[in-house]
C-alpha positions as CSV (number, residue, x, y, z in Angstrom):
1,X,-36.3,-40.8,67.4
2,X,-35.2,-39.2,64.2
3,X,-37.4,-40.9,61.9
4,X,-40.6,-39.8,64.0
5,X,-39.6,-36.2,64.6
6,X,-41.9,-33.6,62.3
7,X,-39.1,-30.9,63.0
8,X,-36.2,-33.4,61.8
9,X,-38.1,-34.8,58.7
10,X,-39.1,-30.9,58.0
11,X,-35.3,-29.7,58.0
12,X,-34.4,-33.5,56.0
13,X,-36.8,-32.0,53.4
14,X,-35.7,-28.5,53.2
15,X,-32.2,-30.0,53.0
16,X,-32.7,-32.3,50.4
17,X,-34.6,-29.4,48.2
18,X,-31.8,-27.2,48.3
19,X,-28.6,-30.1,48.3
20,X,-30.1,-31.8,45.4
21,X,-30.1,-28.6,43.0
22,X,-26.7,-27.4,43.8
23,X,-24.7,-30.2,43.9
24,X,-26.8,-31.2,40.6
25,X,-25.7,-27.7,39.3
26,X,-21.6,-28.2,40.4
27,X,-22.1,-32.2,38.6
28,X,-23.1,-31.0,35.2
29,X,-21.4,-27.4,35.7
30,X,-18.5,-29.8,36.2
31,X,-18.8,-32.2,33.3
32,X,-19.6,-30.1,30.7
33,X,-16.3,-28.1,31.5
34,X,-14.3,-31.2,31.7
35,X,-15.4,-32.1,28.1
36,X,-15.6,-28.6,26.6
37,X,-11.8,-28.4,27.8
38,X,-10.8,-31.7,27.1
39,X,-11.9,-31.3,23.6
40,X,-10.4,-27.5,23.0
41,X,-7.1,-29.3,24.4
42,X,-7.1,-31.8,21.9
43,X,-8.6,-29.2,19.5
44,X,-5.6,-27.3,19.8
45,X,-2.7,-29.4,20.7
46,X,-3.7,-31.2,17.2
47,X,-2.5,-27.8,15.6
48,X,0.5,-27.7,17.6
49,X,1.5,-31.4,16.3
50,X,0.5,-30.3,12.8
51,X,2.7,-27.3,12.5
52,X,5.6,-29.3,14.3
53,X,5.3,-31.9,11.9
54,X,5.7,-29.5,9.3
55,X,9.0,-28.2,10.5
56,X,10.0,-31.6,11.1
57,X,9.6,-32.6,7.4
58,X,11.7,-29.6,6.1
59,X,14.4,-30.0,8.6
60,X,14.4,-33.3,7.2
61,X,13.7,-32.4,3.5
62,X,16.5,-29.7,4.0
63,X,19.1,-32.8,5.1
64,X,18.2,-35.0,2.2
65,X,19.1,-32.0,0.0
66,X,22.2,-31.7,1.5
67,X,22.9,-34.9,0.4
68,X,22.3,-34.6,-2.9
69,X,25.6,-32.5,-3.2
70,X,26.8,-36.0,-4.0
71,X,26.1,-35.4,-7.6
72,X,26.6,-32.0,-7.9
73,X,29.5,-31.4,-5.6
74,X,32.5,-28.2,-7.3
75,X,34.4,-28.8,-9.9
76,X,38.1,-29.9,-9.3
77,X,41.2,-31.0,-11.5
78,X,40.5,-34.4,-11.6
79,X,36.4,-33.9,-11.8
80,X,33.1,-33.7,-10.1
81,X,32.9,-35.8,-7.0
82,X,30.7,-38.0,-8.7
83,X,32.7,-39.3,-11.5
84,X,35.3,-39.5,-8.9
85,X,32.9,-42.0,-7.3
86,X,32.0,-43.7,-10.0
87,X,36.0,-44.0,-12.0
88,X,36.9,-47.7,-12.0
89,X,40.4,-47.0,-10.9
90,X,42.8,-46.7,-8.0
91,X,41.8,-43.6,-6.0
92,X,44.7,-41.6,-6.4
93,X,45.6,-38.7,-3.5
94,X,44.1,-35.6,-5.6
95,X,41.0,-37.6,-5.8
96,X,41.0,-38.5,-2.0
97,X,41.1,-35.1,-1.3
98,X,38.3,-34.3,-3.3
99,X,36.0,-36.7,-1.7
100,X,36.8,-35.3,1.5
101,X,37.1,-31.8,0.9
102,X,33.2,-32.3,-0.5
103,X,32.1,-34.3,2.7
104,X,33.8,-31.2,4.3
105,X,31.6,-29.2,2.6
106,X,28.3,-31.2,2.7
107,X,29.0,-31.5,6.9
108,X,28.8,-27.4,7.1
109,X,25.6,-27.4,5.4
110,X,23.9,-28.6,8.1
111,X,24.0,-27.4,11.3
112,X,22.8,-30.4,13.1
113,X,25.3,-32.7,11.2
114,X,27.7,-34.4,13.2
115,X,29.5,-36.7,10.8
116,X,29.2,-37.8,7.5
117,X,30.2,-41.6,6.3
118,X,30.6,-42.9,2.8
119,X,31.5,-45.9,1.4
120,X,32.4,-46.0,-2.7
121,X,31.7,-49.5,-4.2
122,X,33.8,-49.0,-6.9
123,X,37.2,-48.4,-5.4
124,X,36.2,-50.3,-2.2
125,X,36.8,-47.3,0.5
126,X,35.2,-45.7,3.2
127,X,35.4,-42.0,4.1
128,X,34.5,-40.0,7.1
129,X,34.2,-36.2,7.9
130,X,33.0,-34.7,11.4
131,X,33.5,-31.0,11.6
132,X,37.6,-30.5,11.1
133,X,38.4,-34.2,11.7
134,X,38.9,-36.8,8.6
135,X,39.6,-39.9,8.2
136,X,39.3,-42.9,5.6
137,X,40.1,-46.8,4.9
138,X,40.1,-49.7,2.8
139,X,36.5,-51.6,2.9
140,X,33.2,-51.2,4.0
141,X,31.8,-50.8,7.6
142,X,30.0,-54.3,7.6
143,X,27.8,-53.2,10.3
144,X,25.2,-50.8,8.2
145,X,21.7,-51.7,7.9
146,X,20.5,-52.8,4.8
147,X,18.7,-50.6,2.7
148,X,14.6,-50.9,2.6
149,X,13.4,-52.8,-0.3
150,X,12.7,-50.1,-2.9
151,X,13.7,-47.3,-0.9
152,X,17.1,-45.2,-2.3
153,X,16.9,-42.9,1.1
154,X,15.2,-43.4,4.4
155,X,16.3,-42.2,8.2
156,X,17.8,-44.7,10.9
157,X,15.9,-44.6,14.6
158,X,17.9,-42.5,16.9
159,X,21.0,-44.6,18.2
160,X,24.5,-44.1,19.2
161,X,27.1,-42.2,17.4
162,X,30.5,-44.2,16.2
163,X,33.2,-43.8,14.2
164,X,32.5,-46.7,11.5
165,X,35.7,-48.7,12.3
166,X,37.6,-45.3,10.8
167,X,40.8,-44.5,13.1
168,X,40.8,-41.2,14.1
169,X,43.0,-38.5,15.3
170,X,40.6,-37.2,17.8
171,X,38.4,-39.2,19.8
172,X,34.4,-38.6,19.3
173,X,32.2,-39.6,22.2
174,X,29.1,-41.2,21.3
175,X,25.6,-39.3,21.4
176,X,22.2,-40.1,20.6
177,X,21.6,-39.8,16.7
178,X,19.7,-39.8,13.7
179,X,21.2,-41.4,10.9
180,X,20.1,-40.4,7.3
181,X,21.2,-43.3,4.7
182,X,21.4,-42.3,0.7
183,X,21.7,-45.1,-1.9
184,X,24.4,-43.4,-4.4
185,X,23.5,-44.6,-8.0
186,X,24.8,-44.6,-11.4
187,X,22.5,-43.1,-13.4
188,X,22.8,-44.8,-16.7
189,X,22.6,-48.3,-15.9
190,X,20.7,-47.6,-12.1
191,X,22.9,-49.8,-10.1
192,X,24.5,-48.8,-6.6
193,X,28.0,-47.9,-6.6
194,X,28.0,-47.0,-3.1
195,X,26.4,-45.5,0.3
196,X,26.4,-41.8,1.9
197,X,25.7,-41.6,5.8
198,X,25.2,-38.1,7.5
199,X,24.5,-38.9,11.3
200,X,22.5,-36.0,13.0
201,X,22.6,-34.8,16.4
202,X,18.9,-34.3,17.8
203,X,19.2,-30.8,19.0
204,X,16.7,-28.7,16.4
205,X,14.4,-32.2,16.7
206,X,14.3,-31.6,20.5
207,X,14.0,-28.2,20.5
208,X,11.0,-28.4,18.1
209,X,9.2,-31.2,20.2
210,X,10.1,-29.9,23.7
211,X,8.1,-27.1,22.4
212,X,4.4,-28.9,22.2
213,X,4.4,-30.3,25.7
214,X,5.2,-29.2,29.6
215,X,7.5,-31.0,31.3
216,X,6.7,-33.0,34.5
217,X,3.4,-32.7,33.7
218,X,2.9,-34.0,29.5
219,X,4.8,-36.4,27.3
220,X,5.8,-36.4,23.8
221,X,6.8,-39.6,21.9
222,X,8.1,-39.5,18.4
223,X,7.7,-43.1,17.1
224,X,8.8,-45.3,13.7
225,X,6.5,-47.7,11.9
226,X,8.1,-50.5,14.2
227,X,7.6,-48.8,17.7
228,X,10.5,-48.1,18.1
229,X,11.4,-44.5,20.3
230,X,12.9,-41.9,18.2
231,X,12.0,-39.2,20.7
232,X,11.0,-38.8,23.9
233,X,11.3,-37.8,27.7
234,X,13.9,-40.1,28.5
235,X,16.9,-39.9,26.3
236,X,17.7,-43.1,27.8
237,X,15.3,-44.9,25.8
238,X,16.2,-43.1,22.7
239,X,16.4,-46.0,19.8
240,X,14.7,-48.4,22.0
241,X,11.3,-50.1,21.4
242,X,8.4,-48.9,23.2
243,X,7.7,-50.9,26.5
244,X,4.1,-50.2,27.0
245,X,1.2,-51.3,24.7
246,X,-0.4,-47.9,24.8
247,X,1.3,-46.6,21.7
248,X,0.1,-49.7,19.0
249,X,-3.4,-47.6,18.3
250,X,-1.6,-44.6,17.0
251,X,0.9,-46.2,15.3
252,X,-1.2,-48.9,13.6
253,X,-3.9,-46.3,12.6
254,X,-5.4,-45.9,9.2
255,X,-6.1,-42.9,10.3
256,X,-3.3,-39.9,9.5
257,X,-4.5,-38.2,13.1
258,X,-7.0,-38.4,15.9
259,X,-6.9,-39.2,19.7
260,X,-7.6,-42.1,21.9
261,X,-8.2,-42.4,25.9
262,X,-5.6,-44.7,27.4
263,X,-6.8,-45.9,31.4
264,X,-4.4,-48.5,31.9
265,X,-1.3,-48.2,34.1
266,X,-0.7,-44.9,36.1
267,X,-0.6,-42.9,33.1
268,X,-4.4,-42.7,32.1
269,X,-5.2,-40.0,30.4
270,X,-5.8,-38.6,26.6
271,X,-2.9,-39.7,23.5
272,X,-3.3,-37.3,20.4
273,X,-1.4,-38.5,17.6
274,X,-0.2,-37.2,13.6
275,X,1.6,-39.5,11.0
276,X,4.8,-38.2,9.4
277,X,5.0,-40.2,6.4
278,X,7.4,-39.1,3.3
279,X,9.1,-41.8,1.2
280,X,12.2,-42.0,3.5
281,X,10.0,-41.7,7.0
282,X,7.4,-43.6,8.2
283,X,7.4,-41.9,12.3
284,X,4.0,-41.1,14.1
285,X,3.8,-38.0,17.0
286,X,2.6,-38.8,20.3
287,X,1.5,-36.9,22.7
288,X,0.2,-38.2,26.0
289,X,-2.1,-35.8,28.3
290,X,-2.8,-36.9,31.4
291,X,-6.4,-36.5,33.1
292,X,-5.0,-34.5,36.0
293,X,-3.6,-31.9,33.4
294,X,-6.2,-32.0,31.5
295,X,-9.4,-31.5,33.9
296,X,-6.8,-29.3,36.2
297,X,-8.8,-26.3,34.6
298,X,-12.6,-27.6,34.7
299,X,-11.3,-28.4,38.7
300,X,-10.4,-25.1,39.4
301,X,-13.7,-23.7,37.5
302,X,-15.7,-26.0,39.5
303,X,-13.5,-25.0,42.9
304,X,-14.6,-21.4,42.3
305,X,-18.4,-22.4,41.7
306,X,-18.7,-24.9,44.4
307,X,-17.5,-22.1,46.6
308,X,-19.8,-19.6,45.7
309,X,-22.8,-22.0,45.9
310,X,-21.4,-23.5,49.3
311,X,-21.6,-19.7,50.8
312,X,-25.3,-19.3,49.5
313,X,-25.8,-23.1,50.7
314,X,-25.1,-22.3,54.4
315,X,-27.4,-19.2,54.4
316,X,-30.4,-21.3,52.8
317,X,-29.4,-24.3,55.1
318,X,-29.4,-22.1,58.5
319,X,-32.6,-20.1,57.4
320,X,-34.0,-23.7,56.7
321,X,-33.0,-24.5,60.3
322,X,-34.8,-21.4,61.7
323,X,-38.2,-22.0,60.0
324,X,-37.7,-25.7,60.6
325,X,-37.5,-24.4,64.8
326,X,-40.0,-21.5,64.9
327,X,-42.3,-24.0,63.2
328,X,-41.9,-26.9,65.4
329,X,-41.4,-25.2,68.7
330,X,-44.6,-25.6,69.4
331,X,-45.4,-29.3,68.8
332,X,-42.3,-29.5,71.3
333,X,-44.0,-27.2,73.9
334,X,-47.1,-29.5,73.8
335,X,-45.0,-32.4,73.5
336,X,-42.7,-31.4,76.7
337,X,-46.3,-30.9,79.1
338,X,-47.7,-34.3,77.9
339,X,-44.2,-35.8,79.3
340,X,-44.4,-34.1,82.2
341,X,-47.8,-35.5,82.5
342,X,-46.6,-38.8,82.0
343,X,-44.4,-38.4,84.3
344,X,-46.3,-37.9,86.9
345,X,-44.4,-34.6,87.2
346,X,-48.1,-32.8,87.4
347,X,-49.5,-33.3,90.9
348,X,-53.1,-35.0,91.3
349,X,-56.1,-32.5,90.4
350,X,-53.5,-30.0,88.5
351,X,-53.9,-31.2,85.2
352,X,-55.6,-28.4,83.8
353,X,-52.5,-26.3,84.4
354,X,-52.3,-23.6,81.9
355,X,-50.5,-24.4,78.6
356,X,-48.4,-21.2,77.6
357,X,-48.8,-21.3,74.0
358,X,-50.7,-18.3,73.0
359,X,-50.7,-19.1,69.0
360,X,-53.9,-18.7,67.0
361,X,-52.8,-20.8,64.2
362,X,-53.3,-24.5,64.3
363,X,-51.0,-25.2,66.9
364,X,-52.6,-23.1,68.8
365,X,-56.1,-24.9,68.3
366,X,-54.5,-27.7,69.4
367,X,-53.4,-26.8,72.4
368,X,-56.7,-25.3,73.4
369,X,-58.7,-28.8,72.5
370,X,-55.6,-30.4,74.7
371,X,-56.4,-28.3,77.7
372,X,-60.1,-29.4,77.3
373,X,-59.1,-32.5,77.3
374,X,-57.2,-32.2,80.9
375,X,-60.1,-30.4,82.5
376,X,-62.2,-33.3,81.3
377,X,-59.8,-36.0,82.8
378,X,-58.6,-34.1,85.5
379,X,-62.6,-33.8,86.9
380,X,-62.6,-37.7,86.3
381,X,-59.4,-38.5,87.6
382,X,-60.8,-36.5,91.4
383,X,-64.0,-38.2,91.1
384,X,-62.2,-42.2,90.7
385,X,-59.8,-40.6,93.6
386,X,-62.3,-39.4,95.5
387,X,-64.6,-43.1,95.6
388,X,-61.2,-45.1,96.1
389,X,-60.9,-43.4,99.3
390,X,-64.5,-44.4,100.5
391,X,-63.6,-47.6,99.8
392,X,-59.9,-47.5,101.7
393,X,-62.1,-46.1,104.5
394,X,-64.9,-48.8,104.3
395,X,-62.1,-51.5,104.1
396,X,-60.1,-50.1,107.4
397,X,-63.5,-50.3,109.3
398,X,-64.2,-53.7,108.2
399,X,-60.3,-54.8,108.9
400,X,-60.5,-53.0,112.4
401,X,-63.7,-56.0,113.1
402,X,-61.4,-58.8,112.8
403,X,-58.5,-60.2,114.5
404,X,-55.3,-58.4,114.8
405,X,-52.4,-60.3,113.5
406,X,-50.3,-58.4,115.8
407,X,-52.6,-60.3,119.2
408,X,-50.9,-63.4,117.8
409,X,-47.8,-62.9,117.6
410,X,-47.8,-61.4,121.0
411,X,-49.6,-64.4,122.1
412,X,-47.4,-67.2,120.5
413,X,-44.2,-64.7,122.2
414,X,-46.1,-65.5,125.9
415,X,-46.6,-68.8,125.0
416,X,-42.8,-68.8,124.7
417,X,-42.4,-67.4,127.5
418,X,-44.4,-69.9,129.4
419,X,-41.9,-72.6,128.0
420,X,-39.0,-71.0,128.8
421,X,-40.3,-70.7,132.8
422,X,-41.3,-74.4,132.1
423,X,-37.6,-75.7,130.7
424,X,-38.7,-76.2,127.6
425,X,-36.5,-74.8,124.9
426,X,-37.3,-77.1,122.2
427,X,-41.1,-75.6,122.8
428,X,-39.8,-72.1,122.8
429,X,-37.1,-72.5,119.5
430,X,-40.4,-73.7,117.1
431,X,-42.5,-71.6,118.7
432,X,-40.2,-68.3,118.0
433,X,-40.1,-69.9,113.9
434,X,-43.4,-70.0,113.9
435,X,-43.3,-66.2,115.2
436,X,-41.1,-65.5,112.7
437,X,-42.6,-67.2,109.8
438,X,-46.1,-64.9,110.9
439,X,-44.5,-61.8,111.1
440,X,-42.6,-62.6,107.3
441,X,-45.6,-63.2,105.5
442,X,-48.2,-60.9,107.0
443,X,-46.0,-58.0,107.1
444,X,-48.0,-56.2,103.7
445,X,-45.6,-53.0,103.9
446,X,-43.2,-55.4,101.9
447,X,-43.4,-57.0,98.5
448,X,-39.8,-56.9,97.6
449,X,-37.2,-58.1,100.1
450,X,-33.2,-58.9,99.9
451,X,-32.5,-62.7,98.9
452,X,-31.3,-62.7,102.8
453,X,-34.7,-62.7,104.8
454,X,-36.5,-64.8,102.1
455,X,-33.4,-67.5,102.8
456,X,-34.1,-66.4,106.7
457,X,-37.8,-67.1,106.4
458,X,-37.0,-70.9,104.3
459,X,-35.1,-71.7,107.6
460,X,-37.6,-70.9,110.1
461,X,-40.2,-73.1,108.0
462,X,-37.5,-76.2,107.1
463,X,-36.9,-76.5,111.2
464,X,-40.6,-76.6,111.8
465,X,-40.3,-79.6,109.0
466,X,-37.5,-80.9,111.0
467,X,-39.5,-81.2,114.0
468,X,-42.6,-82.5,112.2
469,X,-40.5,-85.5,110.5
470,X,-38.3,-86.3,113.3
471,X,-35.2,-85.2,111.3
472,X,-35.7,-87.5,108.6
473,X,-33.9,-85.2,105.8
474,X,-31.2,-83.3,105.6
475,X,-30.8,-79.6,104.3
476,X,-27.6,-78.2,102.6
477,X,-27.2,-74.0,102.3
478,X,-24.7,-73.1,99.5
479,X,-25.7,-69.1,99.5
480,X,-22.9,-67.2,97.8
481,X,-22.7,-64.0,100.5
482,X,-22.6,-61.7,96.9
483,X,-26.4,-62.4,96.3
484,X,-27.6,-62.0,99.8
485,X,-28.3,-58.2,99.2
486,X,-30.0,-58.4,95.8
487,X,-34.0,-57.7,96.3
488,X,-36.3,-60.4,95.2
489,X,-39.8,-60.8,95.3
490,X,-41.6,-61.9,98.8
491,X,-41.9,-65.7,99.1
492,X,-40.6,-67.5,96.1
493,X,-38.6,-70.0,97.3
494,X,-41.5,-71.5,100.0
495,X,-44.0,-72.5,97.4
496,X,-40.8,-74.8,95.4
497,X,-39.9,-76.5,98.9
498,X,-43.0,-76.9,99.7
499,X,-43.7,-79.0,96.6
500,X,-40.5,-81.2,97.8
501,X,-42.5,-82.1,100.9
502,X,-46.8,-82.6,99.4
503,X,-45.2,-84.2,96.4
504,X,-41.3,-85.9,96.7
505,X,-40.5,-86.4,100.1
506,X,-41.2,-90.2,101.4
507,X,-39.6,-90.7,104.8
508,X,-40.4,-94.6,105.0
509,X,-38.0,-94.8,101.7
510,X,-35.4,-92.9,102.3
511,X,-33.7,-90.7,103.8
512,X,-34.1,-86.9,102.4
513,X,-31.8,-84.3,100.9
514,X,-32.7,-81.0,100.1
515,X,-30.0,-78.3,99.0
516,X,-30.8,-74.7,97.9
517,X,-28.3,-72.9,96.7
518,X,-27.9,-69.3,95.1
519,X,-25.0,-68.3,92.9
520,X,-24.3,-65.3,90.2
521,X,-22.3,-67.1,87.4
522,X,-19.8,-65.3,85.6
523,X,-19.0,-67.4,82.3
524,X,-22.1,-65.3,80.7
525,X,-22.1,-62.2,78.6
526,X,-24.8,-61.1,80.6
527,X,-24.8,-61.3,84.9
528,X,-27.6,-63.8,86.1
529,X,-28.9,-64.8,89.8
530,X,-29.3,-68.5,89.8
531,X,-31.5,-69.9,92.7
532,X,-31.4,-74.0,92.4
533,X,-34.1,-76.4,94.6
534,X,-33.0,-79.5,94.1
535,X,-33.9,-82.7,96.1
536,X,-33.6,-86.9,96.5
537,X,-37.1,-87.3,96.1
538,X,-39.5,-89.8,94.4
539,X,-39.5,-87.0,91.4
540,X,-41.6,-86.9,88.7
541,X,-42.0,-89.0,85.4
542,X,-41.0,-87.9,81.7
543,X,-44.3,-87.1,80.8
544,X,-45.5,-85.5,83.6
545,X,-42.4,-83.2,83.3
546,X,-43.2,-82.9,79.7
547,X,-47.0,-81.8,81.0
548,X,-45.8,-79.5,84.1
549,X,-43.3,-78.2,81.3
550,X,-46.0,-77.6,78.5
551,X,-48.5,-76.2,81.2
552,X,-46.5,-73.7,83.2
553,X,-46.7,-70.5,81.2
554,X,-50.6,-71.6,80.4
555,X,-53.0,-68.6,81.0
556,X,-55.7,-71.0,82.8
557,X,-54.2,-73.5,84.9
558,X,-56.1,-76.1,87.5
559,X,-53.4,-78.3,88.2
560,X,-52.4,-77.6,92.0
561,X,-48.7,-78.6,91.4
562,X,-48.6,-76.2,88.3
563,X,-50.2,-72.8,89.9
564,X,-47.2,-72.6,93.0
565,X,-44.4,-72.1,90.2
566,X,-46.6,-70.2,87.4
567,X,-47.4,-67.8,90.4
568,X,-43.5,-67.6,91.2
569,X,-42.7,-67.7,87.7
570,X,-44.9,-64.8,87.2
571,X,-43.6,-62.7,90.0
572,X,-40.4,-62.7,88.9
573,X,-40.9,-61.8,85.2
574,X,-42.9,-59.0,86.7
575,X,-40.6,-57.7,88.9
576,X,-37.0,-58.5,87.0
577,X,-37.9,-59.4,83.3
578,X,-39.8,-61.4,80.9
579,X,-36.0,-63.0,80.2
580,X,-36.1,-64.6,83.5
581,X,-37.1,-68.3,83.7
582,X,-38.0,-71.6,85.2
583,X,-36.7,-74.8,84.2
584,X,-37.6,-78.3,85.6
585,X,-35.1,-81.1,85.4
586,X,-34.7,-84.8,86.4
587,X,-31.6,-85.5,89.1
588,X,-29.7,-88.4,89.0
589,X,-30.5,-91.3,90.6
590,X,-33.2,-90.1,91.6
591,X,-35.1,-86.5,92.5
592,X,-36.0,-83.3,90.9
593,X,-34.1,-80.2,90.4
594,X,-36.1,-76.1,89.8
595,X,-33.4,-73.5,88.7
596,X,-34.6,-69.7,88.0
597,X,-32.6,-67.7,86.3
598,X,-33.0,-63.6,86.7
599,X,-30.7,-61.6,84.2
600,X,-29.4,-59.2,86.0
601,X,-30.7,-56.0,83.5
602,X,-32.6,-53.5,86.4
603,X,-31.5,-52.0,89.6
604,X,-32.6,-53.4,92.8
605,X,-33.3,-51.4,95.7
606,X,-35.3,-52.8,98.8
């Protein structure tokens, strides 16, 4: 119904020529302010890095400073700390306190710096300061990393703090770090003659990265060459190596900055990255913005547009529903009287009932040529009614000249009657069957009768069969009482047992059967009425069934035996459906079985 409606293809239309532009407009409004943000955001977060990776490098250049107090430490009794360092003899206490007095020192000049370790080749001892606490011992702490290959000073990954096998007064709990490691060398012949460690805690680098990124909603990753984590937002991964494969790109780019999209994993977004690379660090800054964050702006951009236009979209879609009405009201005016027409809701000779539509457009052109039209067939439609009843009249007078069918059955009642006076009942029981079978079939008023009377009616004719073959067969009724009410049409079951007795039935062979039977089976999706004839006779052979079969829906038919069930067949489908059917089928030994089935799809009323 939709696709042939004017009025619904108009308003489809209309629809579609407004729909199309404005969600066309929100689409491109949409992604041009998801890239346009997307690249300011990277635009301006790759400042951000930039100037954090400045401070960065002169926090860090400001630590390895520090530690160059090594060689130019005060002046004491017993000489610079270096030379101390560097003295081929037993460290005696003036020079112990010395050495620690200047690791005292070099610890307050950072702020950051939580201890300081250093190990002097020459007199084979190990020294460590942390704020007020000192401590020293024979040896080295074996545990240090070795030094890169040509590298005199480069920073350890964040890890935990210890105390370097020193014994301590005061115990030190551990805390994440970042260890810078100086080679100290003797200048003249450029060998090592031992090793400074100044172990920093991470406060200024977190305060300087928890500045380029919002928390819960951005990451930042600070990363060495090796992947491994020497900031980020889990301090419990500080010093670890990266899990996911999503930092590799940045880290193994030739590239000294850029960006990259990452969509694997739950974390899809954008990662914009900077190298930090001096001669002691090697560390790459990561930060990871996530595609909710970063189109949260172009969202709410496109929220406030797709509002705006949804507003003006409701007005243009309800004024295209108006015009799309006024305009087709009037095809559904017409449209409505022609029903009613078909209907047969417009009595005989009132078809050129006035059509209100009082347009002068085209519509209302068409409506005028319509009402012609009426007039024309309603004058047509009198004049064919008019000669039907001259020949209804003509046919009465010619029915009134013959025989009333009514004379006979009062006649075959007084012949009954005459039996009755004359003890014969046997006389008086056929002829009342016979009265009924007369009254049955010549009663016109009714084409359609309940499964009941036609059952009624094979009765009355099987006991004039009785009488004519001396009881010779035998007759078996299985009538389910639910199908006895349902209307079928007038005499379709005589012409099938008829056929039993012209064609099957041989009463010098044997002695005959015939069952009819009338069930509504229920193991179907759909309800059927089943109405079976089956009989012992001589029945038929393969290929005449085959030709019977073949022959039976044929529009021209001469065979004798064929016209009885096309005619039935027929008058079912006409009344019930062109579903219903008529099948033929051998019975075992011997005889011949007709089953109709009649879906059960339209109401019957007598």
């Amino acid at each position: 119904m939709f696709r042939h409606s004017i009025r619904n293809k108009l308003i489809l239309f209309l629809l579609i020529a407004t729909l199309v532009p404005f969600t066309t407009s929100i689409v491109v409004s949409y992604i041009f302010t998801k890239e346009k943000v997307t690249e300011d955001t990277i635009t301006n977060n790759s400042a951000l890095i930039s100037q954090a990776k400045m401070n960065l490098l002169n926090y860090l250049n400001g630590v390895v400073q520090a530690s160059t107090t090594i060689y130019t430490g005060q002046y004491s009794s017993v000489g610079y700390l270096y030379d101390i360092l560097q003295t081929e003899r037993e460290i005696d206490y003036m020079s112990d306190k010395v050495i620690k007095s200047g690791l005292q020192v070099m610890s307050h000049s950072v702020k950051e710096i939580k201890q300081i370790y250093l190990y002097a080749s020459v007199s084979d001892r190990s020294y460590l300061a942390s704020s007020d606490i000192q401590g020293s011992m024979i040896g080295k702490y074996e545990s240090l990393r070795q030094f890169p290959e040509n590298k005199t000073v480069y920073f350890e990954t964040t890890h935990e703090s210890h105390n370097y096998n020193i014994a301590l007064n005061v115990y030190s709990a551990p805390t994440p770090v970042l260890s810078m490691h100086r080679k100290i060398m003797y200048s003249p012949s450029n060998i090592s003659i031992g090793e400074l460690v100044i172990d920093l805690q991470l406060n200024l680098v977190s305060e300087i990265s928890q500045s380029l990124f919002t928390h819960d909603q951005e990451e930042l990753y600070i990363l060495d060459d090796k992947g491994f984590i020497v900031f980020g937002p889990d301090v419990s991964k500080w010093g670890q190596p990266l899990e996911a494969s999503w930092g590799n790109e940045a880290i193994y780019s030739d590239l000294q900055k850029g960006s990259y999209e990452w969509k694997n994993g739950a974390y899809a977004g954008i990662n914009i990255y900077e190298k930090m690379k001096t001669d002691y660090v090697n560390w790459t800054i990561v930060k990871r913005l996530p595609y909710e964050q970063l189109t949260k702006s172009a969202r709410q951009l496109t929220l406030i547009n797709s509002m705006i236009l949804t507003l003006f979209m409701l007005i243009v879609i309800a004024g295209t529903i108006y015009i799309s009405i006024k305009f087709t009201e009037p095809i559904k005016q017409l449209l409505r009287y022609i029903t009613r027409i078909q209907a047969g809701q417009v009595q005989l000779g009132q078809l050129n009932a006035d059509i209100e539509l009082t347009r002068t457009d085209e519509m209302g052109i068409l409506a005028n040529r319509f009402h012609g039209l009426m007039q024309d067939l309603n004058q047509m439609v009198m004049r064919e009614y008019r000669l039907e009843l001259a020949n209804k009249s003509n046919q009465l007078m010619a029915l009134q000249a013959q025989i009333n069918p009514h004379f006979l059955n009062n006649a075959l009642q007084s012949i009954g009657t005459l039996a009755l006076q004359h003890e014969a009942p046997k006389i008086y029981a056929l002829i009342s069957y016979l009265a009924k079978m007369m009254h049955y079939s010549m009663n016109t008023n009714e084409s359609v009768v309940p499964l009941r009377k036609e059952i009624e009616h094979i009765k009355a004719y099987l006991e004039l069969q009785k009488q004519r073959f001396e009881h010779q067969f035998e007759i078996i009724y299985d009538i389910e009482e639910s199908t006895k009410a349902i209307s079928v049409p007038k005499m379709i079951l005589q012409p099938l047992v008829e056929n039993y007795f012209k064609h099957g039935f041989k009463p010098s062979e044997t002695t005959g059967l015939l069952r009819i039977q009338a069930t509504m089976p229920t193991d179907r999706e759909d309800e059927y009425l089943k109405l079976i004839i089956e009989d012992n006779g001589i029945g038929i052979t393969e290929e005449r069934l085959r030709e019977v079969k073949s022959r039976l829906n044929a529009p021209s038919i001469t065979d004798a035996a064929c016209i009885g069930l096309s005619n039935v067949l027929t008058r079912v489908q006409l009344y019930f459906t062109d579903d219903a059917t008529l099948d033929i089928e051998h019975v075992q030994p011997q005889g011949l079985r007709i089953v109709i089935h009649i879906p059960m799809k339209r109401e019957q009323t007598e």
